[in-house]
Every structure is written in C-alpha cells, then in structure tokens.
BATOR-320229 format. One line per field, with one value per residue (C-alpha): chain; x, y, z; residue in three letters; residue number from 1. Coordinates in nm, 2 decimals. Each point is the difference from the previous one (the first is absolute). Layout:
<recs>
c: c(A_...) $
xx: c(X_...) $
yy: c(Y_...) $
zz: c(Z_...) $
r: c(ALA_...) $
k: c(NUM_...) $
</recs>
This chain:
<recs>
c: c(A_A_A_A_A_A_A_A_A_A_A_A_A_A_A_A_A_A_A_A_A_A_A_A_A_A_A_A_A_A_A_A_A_A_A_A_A_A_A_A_A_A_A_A_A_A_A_A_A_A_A_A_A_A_A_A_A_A_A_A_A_A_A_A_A_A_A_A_A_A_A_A_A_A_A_A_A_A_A_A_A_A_A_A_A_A_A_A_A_A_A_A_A_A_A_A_A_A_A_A_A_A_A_A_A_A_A_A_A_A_A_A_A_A_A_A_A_A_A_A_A_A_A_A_A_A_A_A_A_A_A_A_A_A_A_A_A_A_A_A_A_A_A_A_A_A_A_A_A_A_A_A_A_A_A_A_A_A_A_A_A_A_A_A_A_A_A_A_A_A_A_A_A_A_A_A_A_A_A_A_A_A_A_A_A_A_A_A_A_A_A_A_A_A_A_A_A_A_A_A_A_A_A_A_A_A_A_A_A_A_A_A_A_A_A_A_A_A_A_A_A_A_A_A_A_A_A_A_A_A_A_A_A_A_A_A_A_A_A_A_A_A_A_A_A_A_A_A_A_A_A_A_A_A_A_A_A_A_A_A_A_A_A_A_A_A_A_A_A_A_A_A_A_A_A_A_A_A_A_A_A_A_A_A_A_A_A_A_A_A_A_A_A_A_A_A_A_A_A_A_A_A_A_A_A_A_A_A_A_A_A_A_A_A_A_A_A_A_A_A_A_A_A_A_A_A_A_A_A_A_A_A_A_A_A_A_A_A_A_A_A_A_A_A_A_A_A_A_A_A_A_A_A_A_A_A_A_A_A_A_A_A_A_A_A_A_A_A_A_A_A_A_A_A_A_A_A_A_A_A_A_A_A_A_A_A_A_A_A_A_A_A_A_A_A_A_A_A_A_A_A_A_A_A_A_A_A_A_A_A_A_A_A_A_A_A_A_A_A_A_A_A_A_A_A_A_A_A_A_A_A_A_A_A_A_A_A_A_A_A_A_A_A_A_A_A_A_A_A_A_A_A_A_A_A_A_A_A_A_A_A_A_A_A_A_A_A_A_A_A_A_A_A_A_A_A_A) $
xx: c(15.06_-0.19_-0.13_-0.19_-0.30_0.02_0.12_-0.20_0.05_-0.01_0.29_0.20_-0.06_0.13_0.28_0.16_-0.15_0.26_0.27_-0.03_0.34_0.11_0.02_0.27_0.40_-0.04_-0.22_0.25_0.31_-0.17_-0.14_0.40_0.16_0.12_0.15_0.35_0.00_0.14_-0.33_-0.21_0.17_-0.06_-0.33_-0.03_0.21_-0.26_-0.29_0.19_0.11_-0.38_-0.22_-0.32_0.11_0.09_-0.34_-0.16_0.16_-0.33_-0.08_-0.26_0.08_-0.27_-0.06_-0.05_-0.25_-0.05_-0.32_0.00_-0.34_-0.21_-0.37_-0.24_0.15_0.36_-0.09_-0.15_0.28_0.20_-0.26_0.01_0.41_0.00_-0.26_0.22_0.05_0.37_0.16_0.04_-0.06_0.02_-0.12_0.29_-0.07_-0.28_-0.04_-0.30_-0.05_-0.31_0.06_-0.35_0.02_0.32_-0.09_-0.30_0.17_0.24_-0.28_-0.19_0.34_0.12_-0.34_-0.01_0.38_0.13_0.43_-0.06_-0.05_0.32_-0.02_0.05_-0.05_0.37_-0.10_-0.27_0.04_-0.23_0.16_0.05_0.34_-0.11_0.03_0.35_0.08_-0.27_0.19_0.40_-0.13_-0.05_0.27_0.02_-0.09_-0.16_-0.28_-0.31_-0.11_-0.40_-0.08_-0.40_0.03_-0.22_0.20_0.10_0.29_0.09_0.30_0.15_-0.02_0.12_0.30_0.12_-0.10_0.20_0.33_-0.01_-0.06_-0.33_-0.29_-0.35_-0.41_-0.10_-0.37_-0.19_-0.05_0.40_-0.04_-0.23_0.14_0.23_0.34_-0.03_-0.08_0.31_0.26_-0.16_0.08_0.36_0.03_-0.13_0.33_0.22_-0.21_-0.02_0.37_0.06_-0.28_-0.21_-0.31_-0.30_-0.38_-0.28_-0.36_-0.18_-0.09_-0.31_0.40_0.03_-0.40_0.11_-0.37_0.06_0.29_-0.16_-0.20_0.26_0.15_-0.37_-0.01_0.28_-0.04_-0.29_-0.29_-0.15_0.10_0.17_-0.07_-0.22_-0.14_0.02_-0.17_0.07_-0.19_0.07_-0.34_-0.09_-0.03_0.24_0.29_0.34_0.08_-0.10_-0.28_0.11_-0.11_0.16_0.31_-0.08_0.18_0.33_0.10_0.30_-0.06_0.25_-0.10_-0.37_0.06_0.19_-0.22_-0.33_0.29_-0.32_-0.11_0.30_0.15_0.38_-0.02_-0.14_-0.15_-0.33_-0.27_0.04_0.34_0.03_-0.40_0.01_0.39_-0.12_-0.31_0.24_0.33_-0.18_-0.19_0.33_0.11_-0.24_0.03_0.42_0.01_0.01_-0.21_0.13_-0.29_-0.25_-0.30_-0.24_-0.22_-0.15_-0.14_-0.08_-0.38_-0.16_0.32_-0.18_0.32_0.23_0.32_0.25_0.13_-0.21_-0.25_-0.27_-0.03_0.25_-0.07_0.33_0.02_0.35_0.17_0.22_0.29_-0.19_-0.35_-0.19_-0.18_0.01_-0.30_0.05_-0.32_0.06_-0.23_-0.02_-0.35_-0.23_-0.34_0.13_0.02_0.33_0.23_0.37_0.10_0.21_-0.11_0.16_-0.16_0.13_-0.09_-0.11_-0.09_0.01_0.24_-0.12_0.35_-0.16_-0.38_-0.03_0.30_0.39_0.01_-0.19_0.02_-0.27_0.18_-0.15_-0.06_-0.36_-0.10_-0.11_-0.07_-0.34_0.12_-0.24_0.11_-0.02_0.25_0.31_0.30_0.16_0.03_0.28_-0.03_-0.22_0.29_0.23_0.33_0.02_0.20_0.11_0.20_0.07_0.21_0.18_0.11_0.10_0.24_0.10_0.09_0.20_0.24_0.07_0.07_0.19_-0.25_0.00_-0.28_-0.11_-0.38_0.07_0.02_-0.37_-0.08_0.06_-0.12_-0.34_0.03_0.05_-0.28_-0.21_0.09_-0.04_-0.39_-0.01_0.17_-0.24_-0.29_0.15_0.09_-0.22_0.25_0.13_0.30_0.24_0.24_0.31_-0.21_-0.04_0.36_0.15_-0.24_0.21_-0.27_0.16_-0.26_0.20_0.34_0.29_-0.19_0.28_0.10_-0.36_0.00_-0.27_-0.02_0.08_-0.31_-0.23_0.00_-0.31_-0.23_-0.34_-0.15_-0.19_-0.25_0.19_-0.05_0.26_0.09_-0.21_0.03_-0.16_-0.04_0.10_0.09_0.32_0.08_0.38_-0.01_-0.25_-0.04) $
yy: c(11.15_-0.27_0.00_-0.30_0.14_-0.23_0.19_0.06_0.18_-0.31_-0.11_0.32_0.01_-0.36_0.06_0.33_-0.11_-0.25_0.22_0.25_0.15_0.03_0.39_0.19_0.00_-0.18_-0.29_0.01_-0.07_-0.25_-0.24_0.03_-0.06_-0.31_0.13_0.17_0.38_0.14_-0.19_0.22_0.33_-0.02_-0.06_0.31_0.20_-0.08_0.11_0.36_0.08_-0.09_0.26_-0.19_-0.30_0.17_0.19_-0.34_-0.05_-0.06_0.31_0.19_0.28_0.29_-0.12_0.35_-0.07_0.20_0.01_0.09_0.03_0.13_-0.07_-0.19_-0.30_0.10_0.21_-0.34_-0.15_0.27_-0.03_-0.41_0.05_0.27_-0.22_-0.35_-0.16_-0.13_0.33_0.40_0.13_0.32_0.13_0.30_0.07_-0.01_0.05_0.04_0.21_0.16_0.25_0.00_-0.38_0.06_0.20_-0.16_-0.33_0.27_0.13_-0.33_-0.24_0.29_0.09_-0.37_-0.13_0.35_-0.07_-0.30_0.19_0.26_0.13_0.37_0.20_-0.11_-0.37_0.05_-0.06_0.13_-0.19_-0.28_-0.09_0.05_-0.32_-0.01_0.29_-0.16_-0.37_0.20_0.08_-0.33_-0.25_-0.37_-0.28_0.18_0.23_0.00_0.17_-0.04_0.01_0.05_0.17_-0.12_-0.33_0.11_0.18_-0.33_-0.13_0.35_0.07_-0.36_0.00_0.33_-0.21_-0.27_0.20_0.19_-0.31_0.09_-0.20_0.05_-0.02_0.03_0.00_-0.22_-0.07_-0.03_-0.02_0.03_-0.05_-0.32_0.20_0.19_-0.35_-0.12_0.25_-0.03_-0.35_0.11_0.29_-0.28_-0.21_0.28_0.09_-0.36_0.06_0.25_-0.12_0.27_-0.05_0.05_-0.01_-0.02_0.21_-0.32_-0.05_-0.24_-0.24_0.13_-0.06_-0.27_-0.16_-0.03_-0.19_-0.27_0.02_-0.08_-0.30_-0.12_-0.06_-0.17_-0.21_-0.12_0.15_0.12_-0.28_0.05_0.35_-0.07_0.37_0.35_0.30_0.39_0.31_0.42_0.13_0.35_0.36_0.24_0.08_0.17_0.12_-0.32_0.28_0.31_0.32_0.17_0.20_0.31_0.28_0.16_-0.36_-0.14_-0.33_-0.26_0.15_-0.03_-0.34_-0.11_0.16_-0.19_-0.34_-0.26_0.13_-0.04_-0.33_0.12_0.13_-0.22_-0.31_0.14_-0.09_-0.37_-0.04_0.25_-0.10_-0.37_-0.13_-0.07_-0.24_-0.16_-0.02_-0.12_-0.30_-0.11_-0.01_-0.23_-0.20_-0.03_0.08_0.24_-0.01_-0.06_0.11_0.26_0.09_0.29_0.22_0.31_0.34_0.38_0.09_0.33_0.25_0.30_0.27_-0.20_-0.07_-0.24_-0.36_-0.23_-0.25_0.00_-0.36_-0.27_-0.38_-0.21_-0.38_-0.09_-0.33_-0.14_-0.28_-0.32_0.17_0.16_0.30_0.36_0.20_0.37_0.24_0.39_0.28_0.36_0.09_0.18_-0.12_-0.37_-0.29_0.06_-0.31_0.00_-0.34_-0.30_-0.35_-0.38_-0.27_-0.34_-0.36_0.01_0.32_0.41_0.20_0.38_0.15_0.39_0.10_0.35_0.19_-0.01_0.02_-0.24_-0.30_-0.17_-0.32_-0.34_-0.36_-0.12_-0.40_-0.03_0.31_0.14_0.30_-0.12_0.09_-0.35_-0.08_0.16_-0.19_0.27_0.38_0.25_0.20_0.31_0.22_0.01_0.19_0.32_-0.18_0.35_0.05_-0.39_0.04_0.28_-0.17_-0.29_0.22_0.21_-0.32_-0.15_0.30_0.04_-0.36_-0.03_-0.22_-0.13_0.17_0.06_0.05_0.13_-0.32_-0.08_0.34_-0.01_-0.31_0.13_0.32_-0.21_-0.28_0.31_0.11_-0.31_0.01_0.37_-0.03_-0.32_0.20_0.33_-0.17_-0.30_-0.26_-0.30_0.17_-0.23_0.08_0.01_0.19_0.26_0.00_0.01_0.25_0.32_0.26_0.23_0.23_0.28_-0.04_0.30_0.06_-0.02_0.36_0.14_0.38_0.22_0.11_-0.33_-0.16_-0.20_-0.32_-0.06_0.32_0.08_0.02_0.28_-0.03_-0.08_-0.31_-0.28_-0.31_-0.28_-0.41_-0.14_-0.36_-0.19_0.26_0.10_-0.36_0.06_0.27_0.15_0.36) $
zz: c(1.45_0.17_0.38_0.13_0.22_0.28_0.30_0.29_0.34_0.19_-0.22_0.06_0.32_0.07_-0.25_0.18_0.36_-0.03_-0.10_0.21_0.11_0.37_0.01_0.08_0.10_0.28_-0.13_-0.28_0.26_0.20_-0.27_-0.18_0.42_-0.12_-0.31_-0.02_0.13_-0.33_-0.15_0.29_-0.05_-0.37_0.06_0.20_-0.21_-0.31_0.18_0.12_-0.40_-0.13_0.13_-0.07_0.18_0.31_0.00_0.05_0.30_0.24_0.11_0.18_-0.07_-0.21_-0.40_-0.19_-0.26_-0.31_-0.19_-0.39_-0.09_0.24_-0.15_0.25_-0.06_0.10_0.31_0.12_-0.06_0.15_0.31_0.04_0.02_0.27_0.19_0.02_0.34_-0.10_0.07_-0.05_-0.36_-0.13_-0.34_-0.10_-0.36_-0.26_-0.36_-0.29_-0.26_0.09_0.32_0.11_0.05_0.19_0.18_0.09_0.11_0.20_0.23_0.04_0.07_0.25_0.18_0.09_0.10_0.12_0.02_-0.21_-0.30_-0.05_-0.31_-0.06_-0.27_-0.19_0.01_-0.17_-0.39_-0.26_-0.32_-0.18_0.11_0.36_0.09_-0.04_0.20_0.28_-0.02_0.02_0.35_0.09_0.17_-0.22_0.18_0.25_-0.15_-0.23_-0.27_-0.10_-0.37_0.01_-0.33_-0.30_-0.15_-0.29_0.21_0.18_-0.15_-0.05_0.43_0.04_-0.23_0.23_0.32_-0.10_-0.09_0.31_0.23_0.13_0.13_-0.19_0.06_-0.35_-0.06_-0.27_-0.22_-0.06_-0.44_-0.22_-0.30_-0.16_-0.04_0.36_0.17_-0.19_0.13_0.33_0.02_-0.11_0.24_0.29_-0.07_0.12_0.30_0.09_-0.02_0.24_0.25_-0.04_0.20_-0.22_0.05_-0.22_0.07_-0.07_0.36_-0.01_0.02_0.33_0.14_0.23_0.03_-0.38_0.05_0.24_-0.30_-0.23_0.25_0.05_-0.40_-0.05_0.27_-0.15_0.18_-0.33_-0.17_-0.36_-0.13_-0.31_-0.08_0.13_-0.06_0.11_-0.04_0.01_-0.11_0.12_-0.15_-0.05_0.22_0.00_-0.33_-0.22_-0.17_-0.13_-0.22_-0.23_0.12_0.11_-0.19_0.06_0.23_-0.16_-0.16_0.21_0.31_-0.07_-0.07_0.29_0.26_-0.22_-0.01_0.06_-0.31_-0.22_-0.07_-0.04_0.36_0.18_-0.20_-0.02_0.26_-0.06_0.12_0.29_0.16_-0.08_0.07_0.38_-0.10_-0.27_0.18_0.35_-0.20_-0.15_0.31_0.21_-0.36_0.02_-0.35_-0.29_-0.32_-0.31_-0.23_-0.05_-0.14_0.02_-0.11_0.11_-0.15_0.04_0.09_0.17_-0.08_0.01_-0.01_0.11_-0.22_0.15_-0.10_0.22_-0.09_0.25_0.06_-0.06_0.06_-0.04_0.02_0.08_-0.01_0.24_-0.06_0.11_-0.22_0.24_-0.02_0.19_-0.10_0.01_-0.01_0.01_-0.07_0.05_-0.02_0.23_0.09_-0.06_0.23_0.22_0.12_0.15_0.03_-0.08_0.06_-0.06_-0.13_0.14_-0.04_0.39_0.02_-0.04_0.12_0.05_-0.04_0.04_0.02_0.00_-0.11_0.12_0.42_0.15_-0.18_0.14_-0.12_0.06_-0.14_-0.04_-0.05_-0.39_-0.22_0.17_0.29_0.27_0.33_0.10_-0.27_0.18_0.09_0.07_-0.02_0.12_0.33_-0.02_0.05_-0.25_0.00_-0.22_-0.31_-0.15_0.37_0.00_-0.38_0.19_0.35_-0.22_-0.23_0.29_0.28_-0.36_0.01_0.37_0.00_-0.34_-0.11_-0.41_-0.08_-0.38_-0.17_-0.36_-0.21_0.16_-0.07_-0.36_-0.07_0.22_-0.28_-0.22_0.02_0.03_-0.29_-0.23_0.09_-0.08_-0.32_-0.13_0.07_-0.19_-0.29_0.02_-0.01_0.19_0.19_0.15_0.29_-0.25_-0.24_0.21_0.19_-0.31_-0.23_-0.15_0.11_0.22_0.12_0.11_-0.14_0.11_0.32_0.21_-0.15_0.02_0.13_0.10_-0.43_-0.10_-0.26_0.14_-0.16_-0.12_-0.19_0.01_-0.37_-0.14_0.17_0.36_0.04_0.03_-0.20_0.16_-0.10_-0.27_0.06_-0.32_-0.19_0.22_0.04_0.09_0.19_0.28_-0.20) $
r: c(UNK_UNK_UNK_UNK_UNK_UNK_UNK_UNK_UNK_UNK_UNK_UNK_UNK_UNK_UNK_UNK_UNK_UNK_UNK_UNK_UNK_UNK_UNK_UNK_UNK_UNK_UNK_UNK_UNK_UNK_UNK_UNK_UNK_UNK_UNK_UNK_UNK_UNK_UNK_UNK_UNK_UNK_UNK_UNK_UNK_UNK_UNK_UNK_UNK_UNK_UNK_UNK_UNK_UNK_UNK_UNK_UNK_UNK_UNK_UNK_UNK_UNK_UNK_UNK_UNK_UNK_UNK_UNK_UNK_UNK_UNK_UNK_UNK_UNK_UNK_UNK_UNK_UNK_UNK_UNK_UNK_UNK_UNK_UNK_UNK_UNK_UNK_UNK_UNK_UNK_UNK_UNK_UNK_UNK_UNK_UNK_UNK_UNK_UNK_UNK_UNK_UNK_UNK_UNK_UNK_UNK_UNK_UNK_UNK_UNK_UNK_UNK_UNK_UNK_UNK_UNK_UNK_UNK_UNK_UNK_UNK_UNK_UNK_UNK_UNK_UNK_UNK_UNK_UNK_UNK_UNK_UNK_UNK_UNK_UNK_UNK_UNK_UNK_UNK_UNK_UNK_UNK_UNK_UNK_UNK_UNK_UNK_UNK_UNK_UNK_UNK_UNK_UNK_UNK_UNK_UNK_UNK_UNK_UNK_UNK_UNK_UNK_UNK_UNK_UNK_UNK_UNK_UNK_UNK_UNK_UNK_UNK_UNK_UNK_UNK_UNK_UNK_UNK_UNK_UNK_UNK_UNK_UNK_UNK_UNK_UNK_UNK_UNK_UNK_UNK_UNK_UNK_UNK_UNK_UNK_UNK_UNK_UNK_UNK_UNK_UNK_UNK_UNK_UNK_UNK_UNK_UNK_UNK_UNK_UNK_UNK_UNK_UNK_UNK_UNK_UNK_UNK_UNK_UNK_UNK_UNK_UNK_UNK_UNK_UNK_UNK_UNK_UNK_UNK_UNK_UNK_UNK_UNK_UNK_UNK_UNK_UNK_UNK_UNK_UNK_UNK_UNK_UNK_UNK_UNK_UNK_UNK_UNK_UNK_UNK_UNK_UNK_UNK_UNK_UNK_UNK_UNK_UNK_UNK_UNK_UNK_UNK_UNK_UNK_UNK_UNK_UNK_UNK_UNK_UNK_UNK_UNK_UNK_UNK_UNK_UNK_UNK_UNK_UNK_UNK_UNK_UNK_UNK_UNK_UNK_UNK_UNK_UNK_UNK_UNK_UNK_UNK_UNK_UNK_UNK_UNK_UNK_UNK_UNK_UNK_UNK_UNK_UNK_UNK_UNK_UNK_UNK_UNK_UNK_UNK_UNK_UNK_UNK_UNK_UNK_UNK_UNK_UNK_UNK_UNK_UNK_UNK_UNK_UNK_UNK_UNK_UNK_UNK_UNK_UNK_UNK_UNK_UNK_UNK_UNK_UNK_UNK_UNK_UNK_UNK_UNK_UNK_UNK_UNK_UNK_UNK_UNK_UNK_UNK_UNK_UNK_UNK_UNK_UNK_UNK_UNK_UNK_UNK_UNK_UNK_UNK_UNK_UNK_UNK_UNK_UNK_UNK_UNK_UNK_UNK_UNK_UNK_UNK_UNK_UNK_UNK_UNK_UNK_UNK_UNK_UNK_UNK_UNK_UNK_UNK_UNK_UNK_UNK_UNK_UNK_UNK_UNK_UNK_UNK_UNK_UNK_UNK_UNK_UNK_UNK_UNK_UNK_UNK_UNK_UNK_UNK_UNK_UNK_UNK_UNK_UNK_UNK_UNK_UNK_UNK_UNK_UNK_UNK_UNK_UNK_UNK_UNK_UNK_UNK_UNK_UNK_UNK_UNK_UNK_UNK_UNK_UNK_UNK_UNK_UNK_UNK_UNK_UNK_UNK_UNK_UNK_UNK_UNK_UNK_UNK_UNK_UNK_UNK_UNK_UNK_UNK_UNK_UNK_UNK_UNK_UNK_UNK_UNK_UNK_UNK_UNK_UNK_UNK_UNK_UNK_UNK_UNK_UNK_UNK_UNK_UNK_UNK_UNK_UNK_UNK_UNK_UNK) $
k: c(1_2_3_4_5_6_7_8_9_10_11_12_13_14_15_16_17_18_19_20_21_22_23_24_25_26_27_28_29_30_31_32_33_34_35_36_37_38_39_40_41_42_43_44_45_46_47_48_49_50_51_52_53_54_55_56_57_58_59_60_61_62_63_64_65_66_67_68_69_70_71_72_73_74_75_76_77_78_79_80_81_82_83_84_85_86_87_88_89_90_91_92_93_94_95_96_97_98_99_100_101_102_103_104_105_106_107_108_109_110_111_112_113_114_115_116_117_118_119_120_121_122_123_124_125_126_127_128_129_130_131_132_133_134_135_136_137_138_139_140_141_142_143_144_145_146_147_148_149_150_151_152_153_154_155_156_157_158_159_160_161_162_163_164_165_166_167_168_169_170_171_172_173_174_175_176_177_178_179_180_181_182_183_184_185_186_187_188_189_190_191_192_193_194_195_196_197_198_199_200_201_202_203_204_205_206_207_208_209_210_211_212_213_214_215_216_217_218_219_220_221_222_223_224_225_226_227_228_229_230_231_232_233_234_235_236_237_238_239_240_241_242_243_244_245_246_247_248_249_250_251_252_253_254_255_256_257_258_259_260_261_262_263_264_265_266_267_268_269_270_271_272_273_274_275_276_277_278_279_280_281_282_283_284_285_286_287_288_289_290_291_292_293_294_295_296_297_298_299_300_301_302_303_304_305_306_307_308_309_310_311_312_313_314_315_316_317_318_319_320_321_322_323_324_325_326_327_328_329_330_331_332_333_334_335_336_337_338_339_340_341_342_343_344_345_346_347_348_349_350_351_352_353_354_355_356_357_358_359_360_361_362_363_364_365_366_367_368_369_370_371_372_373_374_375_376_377_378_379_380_381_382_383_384_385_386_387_388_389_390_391_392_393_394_395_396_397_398_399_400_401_402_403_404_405_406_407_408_409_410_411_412_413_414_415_416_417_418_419_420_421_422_423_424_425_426_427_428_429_430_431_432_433_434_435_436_437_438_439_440_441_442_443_444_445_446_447_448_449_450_451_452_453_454_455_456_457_458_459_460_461_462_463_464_465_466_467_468_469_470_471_472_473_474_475_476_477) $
</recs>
C-alpha cells in the first residue's frame, strides 16, 4: 500500500470548500427547478429513505454529543463542544472503563453546563463495548461521538462510527503503528462515502493566526523554506513515567490508565506530546517528509519502568531535501523550550513560541529575532484553536458541509511515527517503511475486555520490554 504524503489543510480545504453541497430539500428542488419534476421528487424521495442524508438537512436544532473516554483530554473536548457559538449541544451519554474517571468528568461537565449535560446514571457505561451502546443513542448525520480514548482504540470506535452513520472528534494521535494507519485509511474510504463529518484533535490546523502564517509563507514572505526546527523539552508529565504496577491492579487496565508510557496504547510519549510541533511545521512547509532519522536514549530512570526514551532528536527529510529538526526531552532540571520555527531564504517564521495557544506567530527580516526585524506578527489575541477545531466541525454539519480530517490525521500519526521508529531501532525509516511495517502493536484489541491480557508483560523483575537501537533493527521492541 503506497500513500504520497503531500496533502495539506489548505489543500483540503480548497478541495471540499469548492464542493460543498447546498444543504437540504429545498436547496435540492431549487438548484433541479429547471429539471423535470419526476427528476425533483426522486431527489427528495432519496434523501427521505437515507436517514443520514436527511439528518444533514441544515438544522439548528440541539447536536447530542457522546464522549467515550472521559480522561482530561476528553472532558475538554466534551467542554469545547458544549461551549460552540454555532448552536445548542448537549452531551447525553459517556463511556470509560475506569468509573472514577467517569465519574469525575460527570461532576465537572455537569457543575459547569447545568441542562447541557443530561446524562443519568443508565447512560453512563463502565465497559469496553460502551461506546457502542453510547453511539446507538445517537441520530446519523446529526450527532457526535468523541473518541478521547488512548489511540490504540481508534480504529475500533471508528469502524462502529462509520457503520452507524455517526459524525466523530477523534483525538490524536489517530495511529501509531503501520497496520492500524493502514486500515484507517481503509475505514476513511467508506466514511468519505457516507459524508460523515469528521475532525481531527490536531488543532494548532485550526489557530487562525497560524494560518495567516501559512498564507504569508507561501506567498513568499519567508522566502523558500530552506530549514526548520521544533522542540518539546520539559520534565515529566501525564503518564509518560511510571512505576511498577502496584499489586492486585489488573495488568491492561494499569496500562491503559499509564497509556503515555506504553507504546501499544498510545505511541509512547513521542507520538502523543510531539505530533502538534511535527504536524504544525509540515504544515506552514506544505509538505510531508519522506525520511527519518534519529536517535535518542534512556538516562536518570530511577524506578521508573515504561517504554520511553527520554530524549529523542529526529532529522526528517522532506520531498524537495529539506530538513525538519525535531528535539524532545523529558528531563527535569534541564533547559525547557516549546516551539517551532521556519527557516526561509528571506527570513524566519516563528510558527509557535511557547507551547500550543497563543501562537505568537510572526516573520522576522533574516535569521537574527531582533525586534526591529519584524515584518510582521499576528494580533495579540488569538482565538482559543481547541474551540476553533470544534465551531469548524460543528458549522460543517448544520450546513452539510464536506468535511473530512482522517487521511491528514494518519499521515500526521504516521510521519510521527517514522521519526520514532528511526530512533528506536536506529535506522533510516522511510514514510513507506513505516506505513507498511507488519508490527501490530496491539493486535485483537477490538475484542479486549476488562480480563482480557494486556499486550505487552512486565519481566521478572517488572519492568517492560524497552528498544534497543540496532539490535531490534525491524521492530521497535
């Protein structure tokens, strides 16, 4: 299976933008008035025997949203769609496998949007097939289900989504693994299909300063993009560092509520801290690397026994043999940066400075970033681009709107996980390489249950298989 890496959201966006369909039975009948009224009434007959299709009649009418996976990251999502500004949302059903999380998300979701949140004590689902009994409640066409579960569970939520006709947020990353990124892309064809509106959590694509960025660039402002370098350095967070599991707690549940630190569940640290720096640099570049390679190593582990390296510096090449520079570390008392910057022929770009939200974009004269250097920066206010990816998705359904992020989100998974893989196994990894590698990190996981195995085992002495750079040179452990 071969994918070219050279989509961007500009490109989508100008591709469906273009597209778009008129919305509803009565757009339908006016832009066929000309045509023959058996031509007309078939038209409306088709949309009133395909439930999807007449859900995305414009509407404003309440979405319900359901949320499966209700850790931090998911309640925020949960909280960003009850807070858009294109219309009522309500969230009626929720779904984890840990209750306490549940719960959790419950009491914060409902404390702050009252009504909004209506979700008693029989739509809540403590299981792993919760999230089909949460998505059966949901209308197709109309309603959304979040996945903000750890990746590994991706394609299995999506593949339900799909058959049922129901628009998704999924979280990133989307893959992390060769054979999961390839079914995705599969599963994507059918979605396409049916018109089900997806988005992607990869919101830096929805920062709009960052996309006067993006415009700025390829108009030339920058010049041609010659280098570009990002950076996730900082000590621990989440779950990336963890202990040995504490006695008595079953195995797969330890290790999806510790997912940073296991690479079947979530890609390890690399892919789920550093996909934002990667994917928004191949983004203000138009382009997807081809090429990888990387190294990076374990240092001060102390107790802990997960999978991550603690710093990982990837050089990746794009098409036309540039480079992007990726530095991450994990490391306390070291120097912190959160950044991602662009190296043109006129000039650097400063696509982020300190983290996600505000950019802080800008364009500076040469390399040196003088103040007198600017050209030009972005307004000091920027819009919130984790409620910007979700008034985007949401105005695309009310309006009928082609609106699709998968294939970018894969390839985003994917790209992250080429420069991942070269520094586990210390090899070049190319795009293809890893799209189409055999390693399937957590194969069967679609009929996981609370005493399923987890899939990978502690040793002896409870710690986990880690990579061995040039000695696993096929696979990542």
């Amino acid at each position: 299976m071969k994918h070219t890496p050279d989509s961007s959201r500009r490109d989508f966006l100008k591709r469906t933008g273009s597209i778009a369909g008129a919305g509803g039975i009565a757009g339908m009948l006016a832009s066929r008035a000309a045509k023959p009224m058996a031509a007309a009434v078939a038209a409306v007959a088709a949309v009133a025997l395909d439930p999807a299709r007449a859900a995305h009649v414009a509407h404003t009418d309440t979405i319900n949203i359901v949320l499966v996976g209700a850790g931090g990251r998911g309640t925020g999502a949960a909280a960003n769609a009850l807070r858009v500004k294109t219309g009522p949302v309500k969230l009626i059903a929720m779904a984890d496998v840990f209750e306490n999380r549940l719960k959790s998300s419950y009491e914060g979701l409902k404390g702050e949007f009252k009504e909004r949140v209506d979700v008693p004590e029989e739509r809540r689902f403590i299981d792993f097939e919760g999230y089909k009994k949460a998505i059966d409640l949901l209308t197709p066409g109309k309603d959304i289900a979040i996945f903000a579960t750890p990746p590994a569970f991706r394609w299995v939520h999506y593949k339900y989504a799909i058959e049922k006709g129901i628009n998704v947020f999924m979280e990133k990353p989307v893959t992390v693994d060769g054979p999961t990124s390839r079914r995705m892309f599969e599963l994507n064809k059918k979605a396409l299909e049916k018109g089900i509106k997806v988005g992607v959590g990869l919101m830096c694509r929805h920062c709009r300063v960052r996309g006067e960025l993006f415009d700025r660039v390829r108009n030339g402002e920058a010049g041609d993009i010659i280098g570009m370098r990002c950076y996730r350095m900082h000590g621990p967070v989440a779950s990336g560092f963890s202990v040995k599991k504490p006695e008595g707690r079953s195995e797969l549940l330890w290790q999806i509520e510790r997912f940073h630190s296991f690479l079947w569940a979530s890609g390890g640290a690399f892919n789920d801290y550093y996909i934002h720096n990667i994917d928004e640099s191949c983004w203000i570049k138009d382009a997807w690397p081809v090429m990888a390679q990387a190294s990076g190593g374990r240092h001060y582990r102390g107790d802990n026994v997960d999978q991550n390296f603690d710093n990982y510096s990837v050089e990746y090449t794009f098409p036309d043999g540039s480079k992007l520079m990726h530095y991450g570390r994990i490391v306390p008392g070291c120097h912190d940066q959160f950044a991602s910057y662009a190296h043109g022929s006129k000039g650097l770009a400063v696509i982020s400075e300190n983290g996600h939200a505000p950019s802080k974009a800008r364009i500076y004269k040469g390399q040196e970033m003088k103040p007198e250097n600017i050209v030009w920066r972005g307004p000091r206010q920027e819009p919130d681009p984790y409620q910007m990816e979700w008034e985007d998705l949401t105005e695309a359904i009310r309006n009928d709107k082609p609106y699709n992020e998968v294939d970018r989100g894969v390839r985003a998974s994917l790209v992250s996980s080429m420069g991942r893989m070269a520094a586990h196994t210390g090899q070049v990894i190319t795009y293809d390489q890893i799209l189409n590698n055999d390693h399937e990190f957590a194969p069967g996981i679609e009929n996981f249950r609370m005493d399923s195995q987890a899939p990978v085992l502690a040793d002896a002495t409870g710690h986990y298989p880690v990579p061995s750079p040039g000695l696993n040179k096929k696979r990542e452990y």
